[in-house]
C-alpha positions in Angstrom: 28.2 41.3 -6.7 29.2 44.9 -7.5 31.6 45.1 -4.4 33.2 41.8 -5.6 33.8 43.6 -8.9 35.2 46.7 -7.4 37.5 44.5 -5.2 38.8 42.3 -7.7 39.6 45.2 -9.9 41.4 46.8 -6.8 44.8 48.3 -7.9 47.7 47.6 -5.0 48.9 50.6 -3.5 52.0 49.5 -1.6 55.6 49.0 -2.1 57.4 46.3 -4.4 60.8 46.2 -3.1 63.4 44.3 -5.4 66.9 43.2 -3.0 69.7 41.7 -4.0 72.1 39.9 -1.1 70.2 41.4 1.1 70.3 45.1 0.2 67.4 46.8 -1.8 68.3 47.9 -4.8 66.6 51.0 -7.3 64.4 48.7 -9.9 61.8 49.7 -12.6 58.6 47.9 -11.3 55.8 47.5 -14.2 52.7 45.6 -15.2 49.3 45.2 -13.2 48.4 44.0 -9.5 48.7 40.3 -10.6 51.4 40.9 -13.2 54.0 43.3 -11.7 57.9 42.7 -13.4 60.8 44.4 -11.8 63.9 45.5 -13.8 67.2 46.3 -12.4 70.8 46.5 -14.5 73.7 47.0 -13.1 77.7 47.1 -14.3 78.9 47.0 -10.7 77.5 43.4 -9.7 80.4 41.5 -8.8 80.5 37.9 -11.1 79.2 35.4 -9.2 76.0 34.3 -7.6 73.8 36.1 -5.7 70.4 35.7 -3.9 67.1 37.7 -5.6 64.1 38.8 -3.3 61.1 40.4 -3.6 58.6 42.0 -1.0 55.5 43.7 -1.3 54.0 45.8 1.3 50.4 46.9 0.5 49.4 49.9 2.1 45.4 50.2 1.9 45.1 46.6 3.3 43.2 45.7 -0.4 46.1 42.8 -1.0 48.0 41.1 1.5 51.2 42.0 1.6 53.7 39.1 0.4 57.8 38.5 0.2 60.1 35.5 -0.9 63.2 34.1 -2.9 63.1 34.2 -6.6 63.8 30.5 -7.9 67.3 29.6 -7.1 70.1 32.0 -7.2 71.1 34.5 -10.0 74.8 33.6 -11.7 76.2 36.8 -13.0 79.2 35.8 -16.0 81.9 37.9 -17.4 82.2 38.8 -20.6 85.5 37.6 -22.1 87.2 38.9 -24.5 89.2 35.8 -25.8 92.8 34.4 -25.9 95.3 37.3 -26.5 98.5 37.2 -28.5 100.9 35.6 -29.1 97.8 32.7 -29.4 96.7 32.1 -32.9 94.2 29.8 -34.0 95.6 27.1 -36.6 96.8 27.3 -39.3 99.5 28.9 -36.6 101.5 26.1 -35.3 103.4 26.1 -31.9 106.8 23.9 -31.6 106.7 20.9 -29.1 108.9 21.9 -26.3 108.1 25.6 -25.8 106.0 27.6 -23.5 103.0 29.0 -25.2 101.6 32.1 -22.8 97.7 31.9 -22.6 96.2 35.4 -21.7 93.0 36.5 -21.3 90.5 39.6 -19.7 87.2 39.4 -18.4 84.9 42.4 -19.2 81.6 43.9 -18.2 77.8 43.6 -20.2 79.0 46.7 -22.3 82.8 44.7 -23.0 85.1 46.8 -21.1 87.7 45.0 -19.1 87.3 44.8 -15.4 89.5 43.6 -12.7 88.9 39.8 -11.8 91.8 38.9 -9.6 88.8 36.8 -7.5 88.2 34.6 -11.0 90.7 32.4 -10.0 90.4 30.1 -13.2 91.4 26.4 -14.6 92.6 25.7 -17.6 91.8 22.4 -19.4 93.5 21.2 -22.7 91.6 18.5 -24.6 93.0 16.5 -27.8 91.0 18.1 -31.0 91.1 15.3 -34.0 91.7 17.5 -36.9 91.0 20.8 -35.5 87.2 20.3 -35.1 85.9 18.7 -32.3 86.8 18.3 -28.7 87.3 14.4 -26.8 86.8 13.8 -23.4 90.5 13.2 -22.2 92.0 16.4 -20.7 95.7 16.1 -21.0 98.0 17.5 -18.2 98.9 20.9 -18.0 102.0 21.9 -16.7 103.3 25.3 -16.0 106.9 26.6 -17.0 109.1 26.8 -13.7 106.5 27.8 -10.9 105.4 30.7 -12.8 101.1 28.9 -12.6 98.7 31.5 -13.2 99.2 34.9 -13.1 96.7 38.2 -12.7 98.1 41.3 -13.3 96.1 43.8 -11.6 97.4 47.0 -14.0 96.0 45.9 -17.1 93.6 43.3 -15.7 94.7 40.5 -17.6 95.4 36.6 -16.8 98.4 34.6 -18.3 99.3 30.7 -17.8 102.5 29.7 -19.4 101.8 26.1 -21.0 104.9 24.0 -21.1 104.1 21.8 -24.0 106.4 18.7 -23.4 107.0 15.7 -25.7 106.3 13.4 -22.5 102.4 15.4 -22.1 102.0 16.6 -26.0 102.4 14.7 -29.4 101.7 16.9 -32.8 98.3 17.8 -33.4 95.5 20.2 -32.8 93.8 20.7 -28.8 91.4 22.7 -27.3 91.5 24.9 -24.4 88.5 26.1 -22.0 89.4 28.8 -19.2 86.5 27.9 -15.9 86.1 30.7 -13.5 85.8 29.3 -9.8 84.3 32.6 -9.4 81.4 32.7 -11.7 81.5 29.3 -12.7 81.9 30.0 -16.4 83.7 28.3 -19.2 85.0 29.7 -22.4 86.1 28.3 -25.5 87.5 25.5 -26.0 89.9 27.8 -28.5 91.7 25.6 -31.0 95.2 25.7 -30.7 97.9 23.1 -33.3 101.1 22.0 -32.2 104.4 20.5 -34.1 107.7 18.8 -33.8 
């Protein structure tokens, strides 16, 4: 009885080793034998998905050693800082028949802008009944000439030209959302009003 006592109070010895894709990476391991938590922070992980293991090696031969997949994969998002000017939230109205340039950055945890040319992001424009809530009906978005989207790798920072048409647009208030194919994110939708 004493031995099982000693043994079930047994404290492992080994190695907890935290990887992600593959490589091990410098965590903070805490807690007891049947309770250890591993930390790890990082502003270099690229956005995106990536797979989380752990494996423990015991070293006294108390505890069988052990390894595996956390649950599913771990999404990391950009932070984002919003729609840049010239965008303006109503009551700022944009004339029917003009291109309105959408531009946005993606930043780190600690909001400073990082490069994301790999974000390679959709725009969707939805109708917005009084400038409150979003429908279902995405309305076609079509860029001015063959300009499309645009990442300018000096300052970091994407642009879409809408060409707001009378044939795509009537007067009213819509919403856009900007999805990263990359992280799989969506942002907003940010209200936006347009006029004859």
């Amino acid at each position: 009885m004493r031995n099982d006592c000693l043994h079930a109070s047994a404290q492992p010895t080994g190695t907890v080793v935290l990887s992600i894709d593959g490589s091990a990476v410098a965590a903070t391991i805490s807690g007891s034998w049947n309770a250890l938590s591993a930390t790890y922070s990082s502003t270099t992980l690229a956005a995106g998905s990536h797979t989380v293991s752990v494996s423990y090696t015991n070293i006294d031969g108390n505890i069988a050693g052990s390894s595996g997949n956390l649950a599913g994969n771990q999404v990391v998002q950009y932070g984002f800082v919003g729609l840049l000017s010239p965008y303006a939230a109503p009551p700022t109205a944009y004339k029917i028949k003009s291109a309105i340039p959408l531009k946005w950055q993606y930043t780190d945890v600690n909001g400073n802008v990082v490069a994301s040319s790999n974000a390679n992001p959709v725009i969707q424009i939805f109708a917005m009944p009084g400038c409150s809530s979003t429908s279902d009906t995405a309305i076609l978005v079509d860029d001015a000439g063959s300009s499309g989207y645009q990442y300018d790798s000096t300052t970091n920072t994407w642009q879409f030209n809408w060409k707001t048409s009378p044939s795509t647009v009537a007067s009213g208030c819509y919403g856009i959302t900007i999805t990263s194919n990359q992280s799989g994110q969506t942002n907003g939708a940010f209200p936006i009003q347009l006029r004859n």
